[in-house]
C-alpha positions as CSV (number, residue, x, y, z in Angstrom):
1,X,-38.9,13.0,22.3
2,X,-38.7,8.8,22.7
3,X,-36.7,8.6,26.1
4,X,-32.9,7.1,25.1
5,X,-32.5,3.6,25.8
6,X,-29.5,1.2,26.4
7,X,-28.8,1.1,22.7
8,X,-28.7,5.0,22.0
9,X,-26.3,5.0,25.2
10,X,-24.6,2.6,24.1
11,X,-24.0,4.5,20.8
12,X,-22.8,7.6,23.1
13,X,-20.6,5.4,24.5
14,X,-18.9,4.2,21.9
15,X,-18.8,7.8,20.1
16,X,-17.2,9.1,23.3
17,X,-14.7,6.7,22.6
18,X,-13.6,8.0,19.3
19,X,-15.5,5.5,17.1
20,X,-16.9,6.6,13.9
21,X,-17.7,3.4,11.8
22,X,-19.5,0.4,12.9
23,X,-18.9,-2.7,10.6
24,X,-21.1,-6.0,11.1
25,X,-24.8,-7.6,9.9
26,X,-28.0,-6.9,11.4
27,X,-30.5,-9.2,13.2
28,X,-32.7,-9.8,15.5
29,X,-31.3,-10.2,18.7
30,X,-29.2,-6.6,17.6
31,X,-32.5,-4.4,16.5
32,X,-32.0,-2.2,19.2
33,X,-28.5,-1.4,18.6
34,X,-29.0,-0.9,15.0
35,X,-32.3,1.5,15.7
36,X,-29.6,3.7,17.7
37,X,-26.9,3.2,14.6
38,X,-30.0,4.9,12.4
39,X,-31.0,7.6,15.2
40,X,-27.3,8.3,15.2
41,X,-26.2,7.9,11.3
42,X,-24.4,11.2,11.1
43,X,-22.2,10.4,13.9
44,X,-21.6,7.0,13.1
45,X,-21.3,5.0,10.1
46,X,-22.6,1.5,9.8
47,X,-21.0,-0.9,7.2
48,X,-23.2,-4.0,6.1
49,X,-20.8,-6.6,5.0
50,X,-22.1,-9.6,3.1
51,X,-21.2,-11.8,6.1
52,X,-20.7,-11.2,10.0
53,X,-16.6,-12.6,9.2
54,X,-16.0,-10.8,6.5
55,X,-17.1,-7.5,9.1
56,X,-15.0,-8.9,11.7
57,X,-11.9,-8.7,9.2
58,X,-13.0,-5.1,8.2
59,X,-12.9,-4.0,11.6
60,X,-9.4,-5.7,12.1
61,X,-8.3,-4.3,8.4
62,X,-9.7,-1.0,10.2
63,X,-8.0,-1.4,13.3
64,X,-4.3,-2.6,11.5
65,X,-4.5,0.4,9.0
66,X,-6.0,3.3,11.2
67,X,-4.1,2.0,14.7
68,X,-7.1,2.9,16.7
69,X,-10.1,-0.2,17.7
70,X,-12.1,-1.4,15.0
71,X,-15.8,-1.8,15.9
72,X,-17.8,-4.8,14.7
73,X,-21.5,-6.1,15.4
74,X,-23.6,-9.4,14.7
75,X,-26.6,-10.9,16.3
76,X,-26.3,-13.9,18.3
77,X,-26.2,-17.6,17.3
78,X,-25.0,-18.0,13.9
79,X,-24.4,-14.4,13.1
80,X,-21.8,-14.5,16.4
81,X,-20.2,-18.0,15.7
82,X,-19.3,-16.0,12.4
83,X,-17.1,-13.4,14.3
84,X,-14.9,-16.1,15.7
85,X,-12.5,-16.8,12.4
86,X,-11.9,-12.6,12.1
87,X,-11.7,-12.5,16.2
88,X,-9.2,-14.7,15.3
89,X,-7.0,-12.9,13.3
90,X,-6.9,-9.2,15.5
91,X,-6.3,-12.1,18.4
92,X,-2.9,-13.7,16.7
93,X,-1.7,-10.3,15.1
94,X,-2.3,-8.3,17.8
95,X,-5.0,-5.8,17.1
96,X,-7.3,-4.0,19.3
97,X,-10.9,-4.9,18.4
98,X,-14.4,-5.1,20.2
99,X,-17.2,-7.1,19.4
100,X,-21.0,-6.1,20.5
101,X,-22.9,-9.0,20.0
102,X,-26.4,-9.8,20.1
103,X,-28.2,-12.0,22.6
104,X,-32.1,-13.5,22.9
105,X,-33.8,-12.3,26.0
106,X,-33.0,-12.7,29.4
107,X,-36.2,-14.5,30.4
108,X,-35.5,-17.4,27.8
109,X,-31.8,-17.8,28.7
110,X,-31.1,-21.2,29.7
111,X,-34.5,-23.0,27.5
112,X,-33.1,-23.7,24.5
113,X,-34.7,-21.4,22.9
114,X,-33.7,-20.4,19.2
115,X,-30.6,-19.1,18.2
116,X,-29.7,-19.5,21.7
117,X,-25.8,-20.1,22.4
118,X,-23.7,-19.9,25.5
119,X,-21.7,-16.9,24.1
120,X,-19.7,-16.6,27.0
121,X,-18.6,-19.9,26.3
122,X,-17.8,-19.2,22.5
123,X,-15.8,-16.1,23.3
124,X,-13.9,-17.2,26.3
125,X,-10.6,-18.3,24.3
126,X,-10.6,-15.5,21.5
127,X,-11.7,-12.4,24.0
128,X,-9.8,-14.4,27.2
129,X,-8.4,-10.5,27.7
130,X,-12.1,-9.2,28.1
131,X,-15.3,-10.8,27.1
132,X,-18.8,-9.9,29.8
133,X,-22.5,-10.3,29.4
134,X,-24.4,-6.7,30.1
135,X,-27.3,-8.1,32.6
136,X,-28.4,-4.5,33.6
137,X,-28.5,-0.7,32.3
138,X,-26.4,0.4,34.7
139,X,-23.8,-2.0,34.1
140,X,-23.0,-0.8,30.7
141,X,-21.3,2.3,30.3
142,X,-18.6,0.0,32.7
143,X,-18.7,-2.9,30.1
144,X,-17.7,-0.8,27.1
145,X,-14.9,1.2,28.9
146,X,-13.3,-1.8,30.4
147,X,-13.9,-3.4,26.5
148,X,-12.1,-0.5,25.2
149,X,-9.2,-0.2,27.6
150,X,-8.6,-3.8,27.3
151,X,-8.2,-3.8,23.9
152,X,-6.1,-1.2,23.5
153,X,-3.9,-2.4,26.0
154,X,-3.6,-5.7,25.3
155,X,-3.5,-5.1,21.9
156,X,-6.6,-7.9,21.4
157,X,-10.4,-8.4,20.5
158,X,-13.1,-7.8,23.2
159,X,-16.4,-9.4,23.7
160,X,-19.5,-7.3,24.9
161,X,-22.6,-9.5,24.9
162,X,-26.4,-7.7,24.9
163,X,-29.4,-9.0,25.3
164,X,-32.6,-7.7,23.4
165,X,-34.4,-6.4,26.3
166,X,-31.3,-4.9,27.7
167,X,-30.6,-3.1,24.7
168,X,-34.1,-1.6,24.8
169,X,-34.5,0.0,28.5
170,X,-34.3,3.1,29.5
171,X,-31.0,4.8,29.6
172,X,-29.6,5.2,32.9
173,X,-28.3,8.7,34.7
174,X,-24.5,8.0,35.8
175,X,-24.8,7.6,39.9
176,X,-22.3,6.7,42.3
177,X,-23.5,4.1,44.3
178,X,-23.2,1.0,46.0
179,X,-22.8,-1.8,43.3
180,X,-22.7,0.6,40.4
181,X,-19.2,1.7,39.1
182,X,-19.1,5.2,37.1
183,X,-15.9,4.9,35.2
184,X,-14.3,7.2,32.2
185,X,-14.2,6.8,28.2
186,X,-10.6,7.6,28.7
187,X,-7.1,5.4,28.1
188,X,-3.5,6.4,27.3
189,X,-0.7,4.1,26.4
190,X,2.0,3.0,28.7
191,X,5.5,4.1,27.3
192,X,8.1,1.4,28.7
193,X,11.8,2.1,28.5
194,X,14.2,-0.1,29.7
195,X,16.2,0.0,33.0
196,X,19.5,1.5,32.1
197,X,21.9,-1.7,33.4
198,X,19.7,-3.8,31.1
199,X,20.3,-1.1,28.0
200,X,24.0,-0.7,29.1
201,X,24.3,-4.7,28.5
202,X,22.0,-4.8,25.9
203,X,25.0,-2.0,24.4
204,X,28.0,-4.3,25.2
205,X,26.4,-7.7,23.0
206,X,25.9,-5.5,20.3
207,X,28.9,-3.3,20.3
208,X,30.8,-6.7,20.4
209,X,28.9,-8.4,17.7
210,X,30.9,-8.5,13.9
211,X,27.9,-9.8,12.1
212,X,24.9,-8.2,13.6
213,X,22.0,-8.9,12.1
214,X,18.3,-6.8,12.6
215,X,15.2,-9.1,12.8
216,X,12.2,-5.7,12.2
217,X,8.1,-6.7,13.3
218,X,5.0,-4.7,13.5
219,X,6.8,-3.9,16.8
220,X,8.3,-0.9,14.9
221,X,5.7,0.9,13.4
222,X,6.5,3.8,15.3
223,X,10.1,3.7,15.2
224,X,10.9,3.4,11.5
225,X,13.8,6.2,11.6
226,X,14.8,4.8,14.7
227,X,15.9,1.4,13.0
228,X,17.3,2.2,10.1
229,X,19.8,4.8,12.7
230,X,20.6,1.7,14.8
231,X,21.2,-0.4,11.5
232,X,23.7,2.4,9.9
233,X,25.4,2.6,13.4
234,X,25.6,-1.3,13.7
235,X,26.8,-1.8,10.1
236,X,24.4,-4.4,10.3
237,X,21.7,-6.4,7.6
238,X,18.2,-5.6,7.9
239,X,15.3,-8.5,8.0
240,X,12.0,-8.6,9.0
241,X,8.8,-10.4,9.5
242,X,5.9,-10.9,7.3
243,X,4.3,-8.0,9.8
244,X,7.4,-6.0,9.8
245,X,7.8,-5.5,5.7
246,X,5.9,-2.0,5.8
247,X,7.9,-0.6,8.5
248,X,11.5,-0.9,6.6
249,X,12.3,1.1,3.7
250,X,13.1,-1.7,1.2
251,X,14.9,0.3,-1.2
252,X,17.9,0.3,1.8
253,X,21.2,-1.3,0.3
254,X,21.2,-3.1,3.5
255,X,17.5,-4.1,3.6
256,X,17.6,-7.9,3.2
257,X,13.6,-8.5,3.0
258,X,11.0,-11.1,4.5
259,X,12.6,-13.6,6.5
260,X,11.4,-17.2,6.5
261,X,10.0,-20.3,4.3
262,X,8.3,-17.4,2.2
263,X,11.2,-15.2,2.6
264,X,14.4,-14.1,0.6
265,X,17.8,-15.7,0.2
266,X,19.5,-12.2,1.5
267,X,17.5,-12.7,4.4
268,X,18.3,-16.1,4.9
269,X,22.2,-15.2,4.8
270,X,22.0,-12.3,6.7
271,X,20.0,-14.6,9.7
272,X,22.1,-17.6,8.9
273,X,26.0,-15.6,9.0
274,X,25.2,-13.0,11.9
275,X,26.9,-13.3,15.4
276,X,24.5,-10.7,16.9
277,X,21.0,-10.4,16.7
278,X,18.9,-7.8,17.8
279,X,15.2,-8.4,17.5
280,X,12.8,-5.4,17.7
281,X,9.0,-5.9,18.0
282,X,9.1,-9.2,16.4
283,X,7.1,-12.5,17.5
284,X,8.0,-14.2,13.9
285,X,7.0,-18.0,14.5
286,X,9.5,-19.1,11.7
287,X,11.9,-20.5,13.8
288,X,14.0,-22.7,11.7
289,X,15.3,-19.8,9.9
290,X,16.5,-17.9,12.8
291,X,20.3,-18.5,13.5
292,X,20.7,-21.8,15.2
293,X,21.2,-21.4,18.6
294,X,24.0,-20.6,20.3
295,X,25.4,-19.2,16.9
296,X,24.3,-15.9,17.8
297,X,24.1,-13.8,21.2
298,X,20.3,-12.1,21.4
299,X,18.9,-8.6,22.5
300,X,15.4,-8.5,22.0
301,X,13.3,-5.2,22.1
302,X,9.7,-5.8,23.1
303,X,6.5,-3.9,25.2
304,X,5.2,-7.4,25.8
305,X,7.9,-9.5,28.5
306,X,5.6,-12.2,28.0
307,X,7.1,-12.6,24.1
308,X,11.1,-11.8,24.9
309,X,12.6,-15.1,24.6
310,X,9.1,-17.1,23.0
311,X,11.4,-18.0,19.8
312,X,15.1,-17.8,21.0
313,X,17.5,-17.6,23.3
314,X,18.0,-14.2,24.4
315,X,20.6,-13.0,26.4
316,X,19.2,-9.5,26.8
317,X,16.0,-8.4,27.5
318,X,14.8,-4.9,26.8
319,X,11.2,-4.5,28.1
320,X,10.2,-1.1,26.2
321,X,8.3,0.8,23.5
322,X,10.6,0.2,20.1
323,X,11.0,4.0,19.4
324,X,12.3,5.5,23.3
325,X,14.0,1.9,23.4
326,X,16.3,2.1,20.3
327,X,16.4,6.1,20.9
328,X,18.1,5.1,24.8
329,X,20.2,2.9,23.3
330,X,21.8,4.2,20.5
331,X,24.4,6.7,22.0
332,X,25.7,3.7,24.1
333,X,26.4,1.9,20.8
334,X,30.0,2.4,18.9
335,X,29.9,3.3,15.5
336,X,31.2,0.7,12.9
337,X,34.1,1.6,11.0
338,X,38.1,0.2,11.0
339,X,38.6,-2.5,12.7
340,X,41.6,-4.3,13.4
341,X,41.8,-6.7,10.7
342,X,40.5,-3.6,8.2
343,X,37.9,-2.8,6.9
344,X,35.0,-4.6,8.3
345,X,33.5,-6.8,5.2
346,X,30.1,-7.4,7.4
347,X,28.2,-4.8,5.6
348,X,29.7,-4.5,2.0
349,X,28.6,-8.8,2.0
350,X,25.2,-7.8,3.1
351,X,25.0,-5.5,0.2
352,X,26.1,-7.9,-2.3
353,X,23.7,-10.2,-1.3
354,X,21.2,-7.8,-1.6
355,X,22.2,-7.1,-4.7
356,X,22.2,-10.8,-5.6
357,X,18.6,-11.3,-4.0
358,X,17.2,-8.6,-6.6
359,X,18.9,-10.4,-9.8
360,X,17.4,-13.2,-8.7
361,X,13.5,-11.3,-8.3
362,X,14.2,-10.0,-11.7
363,X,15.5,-13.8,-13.2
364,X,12.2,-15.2,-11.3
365,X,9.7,-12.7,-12.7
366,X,11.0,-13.6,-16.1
367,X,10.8,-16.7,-16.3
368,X,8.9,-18.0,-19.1
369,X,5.4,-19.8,-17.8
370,X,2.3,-21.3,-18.8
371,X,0.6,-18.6,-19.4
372,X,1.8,-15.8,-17.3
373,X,4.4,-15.8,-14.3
374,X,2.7,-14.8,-11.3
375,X,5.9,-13.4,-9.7
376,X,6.1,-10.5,-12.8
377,X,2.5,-10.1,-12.0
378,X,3.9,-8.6,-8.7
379,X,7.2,-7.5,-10.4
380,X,5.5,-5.0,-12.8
381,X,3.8,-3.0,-9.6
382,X,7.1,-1.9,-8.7
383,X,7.1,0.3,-11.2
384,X,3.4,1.5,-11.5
385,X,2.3,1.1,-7.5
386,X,1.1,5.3,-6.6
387,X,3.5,6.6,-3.8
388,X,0.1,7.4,-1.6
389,X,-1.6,3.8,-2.5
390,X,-2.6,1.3,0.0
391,X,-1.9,-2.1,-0.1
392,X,-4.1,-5.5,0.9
393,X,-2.5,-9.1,0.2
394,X,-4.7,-12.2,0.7
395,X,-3.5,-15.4,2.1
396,X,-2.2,-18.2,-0.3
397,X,0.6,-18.0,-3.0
398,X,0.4,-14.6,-3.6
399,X,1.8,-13.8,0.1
400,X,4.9,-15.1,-1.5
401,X,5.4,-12.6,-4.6
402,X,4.3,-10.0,-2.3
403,X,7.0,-10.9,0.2
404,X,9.8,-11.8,-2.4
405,X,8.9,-9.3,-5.3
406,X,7.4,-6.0,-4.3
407,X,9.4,-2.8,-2.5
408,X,7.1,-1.2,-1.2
409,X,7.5,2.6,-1.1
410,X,7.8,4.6,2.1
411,X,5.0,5.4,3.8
412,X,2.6,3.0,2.1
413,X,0.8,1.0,4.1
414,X,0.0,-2.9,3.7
415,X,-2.0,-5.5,5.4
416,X,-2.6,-9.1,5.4
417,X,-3.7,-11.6,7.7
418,X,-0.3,-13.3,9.1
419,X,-0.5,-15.4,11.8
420,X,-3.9,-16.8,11.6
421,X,-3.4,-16.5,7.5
422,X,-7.4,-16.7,7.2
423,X,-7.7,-16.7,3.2
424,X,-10.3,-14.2,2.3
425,X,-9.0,-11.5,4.3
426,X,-8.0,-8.7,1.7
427,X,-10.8,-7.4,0.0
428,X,-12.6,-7.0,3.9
429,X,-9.5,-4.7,4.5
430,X,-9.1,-2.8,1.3
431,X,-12.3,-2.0,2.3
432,X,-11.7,-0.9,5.6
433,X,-8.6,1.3,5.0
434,X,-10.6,2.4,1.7
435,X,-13.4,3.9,4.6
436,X,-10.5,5.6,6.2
437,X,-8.6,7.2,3.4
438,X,-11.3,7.3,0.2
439,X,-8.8,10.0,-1.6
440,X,-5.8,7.0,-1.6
441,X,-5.6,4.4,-4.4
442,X,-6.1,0.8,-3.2
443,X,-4.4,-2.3,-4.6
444,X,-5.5,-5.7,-3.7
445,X,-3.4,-8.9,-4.0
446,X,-5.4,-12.2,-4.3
447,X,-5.4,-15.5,-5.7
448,X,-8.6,-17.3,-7.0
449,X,-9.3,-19.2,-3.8
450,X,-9.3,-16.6,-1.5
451,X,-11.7,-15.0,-4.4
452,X,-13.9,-17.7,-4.1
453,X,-14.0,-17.7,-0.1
454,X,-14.9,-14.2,0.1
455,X,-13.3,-11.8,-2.1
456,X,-16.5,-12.5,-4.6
457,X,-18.9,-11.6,-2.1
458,X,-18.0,-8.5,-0.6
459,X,-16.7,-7.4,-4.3
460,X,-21.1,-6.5,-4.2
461,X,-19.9,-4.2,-0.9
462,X,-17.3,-2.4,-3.2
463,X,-20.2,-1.8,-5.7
464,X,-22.3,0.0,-3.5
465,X,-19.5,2.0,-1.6
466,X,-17.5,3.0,-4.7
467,X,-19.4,6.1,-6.2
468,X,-19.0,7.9,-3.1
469,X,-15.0,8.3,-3.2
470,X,-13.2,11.1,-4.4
471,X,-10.5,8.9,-6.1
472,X,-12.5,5.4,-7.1
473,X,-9.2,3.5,-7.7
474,X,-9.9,-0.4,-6.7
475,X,-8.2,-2.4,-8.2
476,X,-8.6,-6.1,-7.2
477,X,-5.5,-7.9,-8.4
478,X,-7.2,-11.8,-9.1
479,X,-3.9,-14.1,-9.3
480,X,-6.2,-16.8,-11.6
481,X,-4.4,-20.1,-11.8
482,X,-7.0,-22.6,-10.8
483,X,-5.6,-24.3,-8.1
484,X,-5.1,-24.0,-4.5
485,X,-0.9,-23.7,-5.5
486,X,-0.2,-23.0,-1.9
487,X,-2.0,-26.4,-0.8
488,X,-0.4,-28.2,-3.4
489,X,3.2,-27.2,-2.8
490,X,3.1,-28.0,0.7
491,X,2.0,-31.5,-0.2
492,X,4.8,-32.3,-2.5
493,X,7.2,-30.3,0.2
494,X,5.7,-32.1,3.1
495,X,4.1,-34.8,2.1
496,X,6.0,-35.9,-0.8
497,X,2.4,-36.9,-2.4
498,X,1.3,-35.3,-6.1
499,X,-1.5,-33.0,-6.1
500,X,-4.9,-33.9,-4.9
501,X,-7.0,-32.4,-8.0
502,X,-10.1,-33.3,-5.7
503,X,-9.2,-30.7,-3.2
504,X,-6.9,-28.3,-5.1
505,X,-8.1,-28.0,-8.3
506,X,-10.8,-25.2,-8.3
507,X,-13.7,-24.4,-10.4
508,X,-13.6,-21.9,-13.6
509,X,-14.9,-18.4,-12.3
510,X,-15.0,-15.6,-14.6
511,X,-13.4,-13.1,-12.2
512,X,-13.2,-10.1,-14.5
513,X,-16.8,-10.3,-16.4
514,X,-18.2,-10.4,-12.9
515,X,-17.3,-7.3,-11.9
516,X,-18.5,-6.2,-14.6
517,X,-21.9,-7.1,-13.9
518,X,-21.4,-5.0,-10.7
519,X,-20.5,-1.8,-12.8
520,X,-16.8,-2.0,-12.1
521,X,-13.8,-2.1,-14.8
522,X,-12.7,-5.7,-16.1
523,X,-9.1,-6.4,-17.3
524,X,-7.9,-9.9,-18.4
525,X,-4.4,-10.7,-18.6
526,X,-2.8,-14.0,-21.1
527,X,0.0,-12.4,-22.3
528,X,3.0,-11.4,-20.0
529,X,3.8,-8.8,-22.1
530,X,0.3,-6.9,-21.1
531,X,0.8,-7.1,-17.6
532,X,2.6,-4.0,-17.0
533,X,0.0,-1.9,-19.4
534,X,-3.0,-3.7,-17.6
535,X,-1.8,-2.2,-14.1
536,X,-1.5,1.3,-15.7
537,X,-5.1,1.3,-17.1
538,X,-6.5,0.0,-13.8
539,X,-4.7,2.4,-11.9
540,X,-5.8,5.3,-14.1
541,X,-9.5,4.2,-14.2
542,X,-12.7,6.1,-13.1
543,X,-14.0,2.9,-11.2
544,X,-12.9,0.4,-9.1
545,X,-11.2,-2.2,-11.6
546,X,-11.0,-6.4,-11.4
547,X,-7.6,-7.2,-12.8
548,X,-8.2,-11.1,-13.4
549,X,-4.4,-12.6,-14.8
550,X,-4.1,-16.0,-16.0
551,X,-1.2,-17.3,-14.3
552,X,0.9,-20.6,-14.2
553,X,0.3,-22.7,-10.7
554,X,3.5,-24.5,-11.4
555,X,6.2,-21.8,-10.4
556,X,7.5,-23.1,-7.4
557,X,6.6,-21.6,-3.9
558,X,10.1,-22.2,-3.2
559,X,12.1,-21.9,0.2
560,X,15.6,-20.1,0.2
561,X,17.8,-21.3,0.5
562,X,20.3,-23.3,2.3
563,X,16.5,-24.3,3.5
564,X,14.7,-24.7,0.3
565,X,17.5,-27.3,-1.0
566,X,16.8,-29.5,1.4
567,X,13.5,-29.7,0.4
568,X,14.1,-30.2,-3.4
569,X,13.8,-34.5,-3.2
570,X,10.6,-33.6,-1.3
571,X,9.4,-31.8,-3.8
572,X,10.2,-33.9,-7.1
573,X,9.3,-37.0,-5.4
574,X,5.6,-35.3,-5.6
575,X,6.3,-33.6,-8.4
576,X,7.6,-37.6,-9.9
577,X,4.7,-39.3,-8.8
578,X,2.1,-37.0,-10.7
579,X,4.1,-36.9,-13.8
580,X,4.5,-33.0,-13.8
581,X,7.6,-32.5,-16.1
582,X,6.8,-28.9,-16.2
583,X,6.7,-27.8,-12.8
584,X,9.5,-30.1,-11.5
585,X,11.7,-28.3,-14.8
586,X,10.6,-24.9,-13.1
587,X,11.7,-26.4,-9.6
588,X,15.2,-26.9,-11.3
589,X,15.1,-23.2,-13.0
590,X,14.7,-21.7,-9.7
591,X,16.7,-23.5,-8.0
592,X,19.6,-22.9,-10.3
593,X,19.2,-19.1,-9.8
594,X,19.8,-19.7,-6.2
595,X,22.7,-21.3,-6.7
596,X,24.3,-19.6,-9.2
């Protein structure tokens, strides 16, 4: 038998740490590695991609829909440069992955020599929690442990650079020494609760709060009964961030929806009326839709000090884990009832707004448009979305139905790529929460750009996983309106310029018939009327399915408001100077409905 080598240890290593799929794109400076990924295959799975950031965002879609470290691997030079933009995204929405990356030989570091990049200097802002260059054998059973643990605790990406020849010695025997470290595969969470004078004044702001409003963030995965308990007991409205939309159950009377430019007039009257606010494992960067300061008194729940306080004033920290934080301090709160003017009317208005938010989805989705609304697009998966599906939205103008038109059942699970808002993200994660749960339907939300970026191109890695899943459904959702609608509205909302055609205006792409070339069902969509019928056959199908709909790029990606009417003379002044009488009479439409 071949003695191990670095690689196969390495491959130990990371199995010893619980990893059982390895995403990323092979190449020379990673041969070794990949010769252990064979020698290993039964252990570990490795996922080719079509492009080393298109693996980096399946090992974040892995590590956002499984909660554990998503794995991903390139060679070095280009194939690591390609990392950085997925790197990215687990770095600004705080995910735990690790990168092993590929590096040319030792003995040519430092000549120029092909492909040859100062890595260390290309990680040292996305991986600034851990990013180290193995040198010897011995150094890297350290290297990956301290990887791991660093991720996982700081909630980040990791760097682990290899060289060839590294990769190919001899496996070292552990061996406590002087200048080796021996170290353990093993890490456990820290579970912070507050002190108890901080959750008894945390108690007295809220207990004296009227309007007390509930800004929810990825914070609260774990601590979903634990919110809507404190939210009952407060009498208070529910909002949340674009991270923290899975983690409330939306069909809540008191559930006010996304807040935000992309977010939901209930939300933004429920943020903008509220005395009290109590933020729970939210870093939300939308601060103009926050209560102005000083209108409201702030308790913020957070494991991270660092963020208590990054986007307003707070006048209570609570340094804790959301569920043992919320579970301390609800028996100090009072339960909402009488008070002494009667009845309190904080609650029964956040309902009627709610209310009033949902008349308006259903007035939006209705609308008549040019073909097909994209908003009903999103309206009719209410009704057909499986109660065990997964979800993956894409970046762009379809972030905006998903926020504003789909409840998303309990318990179903979706992911998109919010802070850094790469486009090109969801099909990379459908894939990657496909890997971990084959026997769940998968729905993908994405517009034609993000399409063209990437979704086109790993829609061949779909082809080649699908046959082996014991339910195939797919279904890629392709919001076709042949424009970059996103990029045009903010010009006419910041700029006050018309639309660029030059750099909006995107090339004809027959979505649908493509997949078909790949083997995979094709539906295409004119007619509003077949919308709700087209999700029912794709979601019945025997094969993943490319829903391709033909929608309108003139609904308007309008703000609520009282923030979106300020921005109405923005908007027709663009909408004026490129003669657009169609979209600036939609603009009106919608903008009556939130006035009415």
């Amino acid at each position: 038998m071949t003695q191990p080598t670095v690689a196969d240890l390495l491959v130990r290593r990371l199995k010893t740490w619980g990893v059982d799929r390895v995403f990323g794109y092979s190449g020379d400076g990673i041969n070794p590695f990949m010769g252990a990924l064979r020698r290993a295959a039964e252990e570990i799975e490795f996922v080719q991609a079509r492009h080393e950031e298109n693996a980096a965002l399946m090992a974040v879609g892995h590590a956002k829909y499984s909660g554990h470290v998503g794995v991903v691997t390139s060679t070095q030079g280009p194939g690591a440069v390609h990392l950085l933009n997925g790197l990215y995204d687990a770095k600004l929405d705080s995910v735990p992955v690790v990168a092993i990356v590929g590096q040319q030989e030792t003995s040519v570091l430092g000549s120029q020599y092909q492909q040859e990049v100062d890595l260390a200097a290309v990680f040292a802002d996305v991986a600034s929690s851990f990013a180290e260059e193995v040198v010897s054998a011995d150094q890297l059973p350290m290297v990956i442990d301290r990887a791991f643990r660093a991720a996982l605790t700081d909630r980040a990406p990791t760097v682990i650079i290899i060289p060839h020849d590294v990769q190919q010695e001899p496996a070292p025997e552990p061996e406590q020494q002087h200048g080796v470290h021996v170290t353990a595969a093993v890490w456990r969470p820290a579970v912070p609760v507050p002190l108890p004078d901080d959750l008894a004044a945390a108690a007295a702001v809220l207990n004296a709060g009227r309007r007390v409003a509930l800004l929810v963030g990825q914070g609260a995965r774990a601590a979903q009964p634990e919110v809507v308990q404190i939210a009952e007991k407060l009498g208070a409205g529910i909002t949340t961030s674009l991270l923290g939309k899975p983690y409330v159950d939306e069909t809540s009377p008191i559930a006010a929806g996304t807040m935000g430019h992309l977010g939901t007039t209930a939300s933004a009257f429920v943020l903008g009326e509220c005395d009290t606010l109590l933020i729970i494992g939210s870093n939300d960067p939308w601060t103009e839709f926050y209560p102005p300061p000083g209108a409201a008194r702030a308790v913020q729940i957070d494991a991270d000090p660092a963020a208590i306080g990054n986007r307003y004033p707070v006048e209570v920290p609570l340094v804790g884990d959301a569920a043992p934080t919320v579970q301390a301090l609800l028996p100090l709160l009072t339960e909402r009832g009488q008070d002494s003017s009667g009845l309190d009317s904080w609650r029964p208005e956040v309902e009627r707004q709610v209310q009033r938010w949902r008349r308006i989805t259903t007035q939006r989705a209705l609308t008549p448009a040019n073909p097909v609304n994209p908003e009903r697009v999103v309206y009719e998966l209410n009704q057909q979305l499986p109660a065990d599906a997964q979800l993956a939205v894409d970046v762009g103008s379809c972030v905006y139905w998903y926020a504003r038109q789909l409840q998303l059942p309990p318990g179903v699970p979706a992911h998109l790529s919010s802070t850094l808002a790469t486009m090109g993200c969801s099909i990379p994660y459908a894939i990657a929460a496909k890997l971990l749960h084959p026997e769940r339907p998968m729905v993908v939300l994405s517009g034609d750009g993000a399409m063209q970026m990437a979704g086109v191109n790993e829609l061949i890695t779909v082809s080649r996983l699908w046959p082996r899943w014991p339910d195939p459904r797919f279904v890629v959702c392709v919001i076709n309106n042949g424009d970059l609608a996103e990029v045009s509205w903010e010009q006419r909302e910041m700029e006050s310029e018309p639309r660029f055609a030059a750099s909006q205006a995107l090339p004809s792409f027959p979505y649908a018939r493509y997949g078909e070339l790949l083997g995979l069902g094709s539906i295409t969509v004119k007619d509003p009327e077949q919308v709700a019928n087209a999700w029912q056959q794709a979601l019945s199908a025997d094969r993943p399915v490319v829903l391709e709909v033909i929608t309108d790029p003139d609904i308007p990606l309008l703000p609520p408001f009282p923030a979106g009417e300020s921005k109405l003379s923005s908007f027709e002044d663009g909408l004026g100077q490129e003669g657009n009488s169609h979209a600036r009479d939609l603009l009106r439409t919608y903008a009556a409905y939130e006035r009415a």
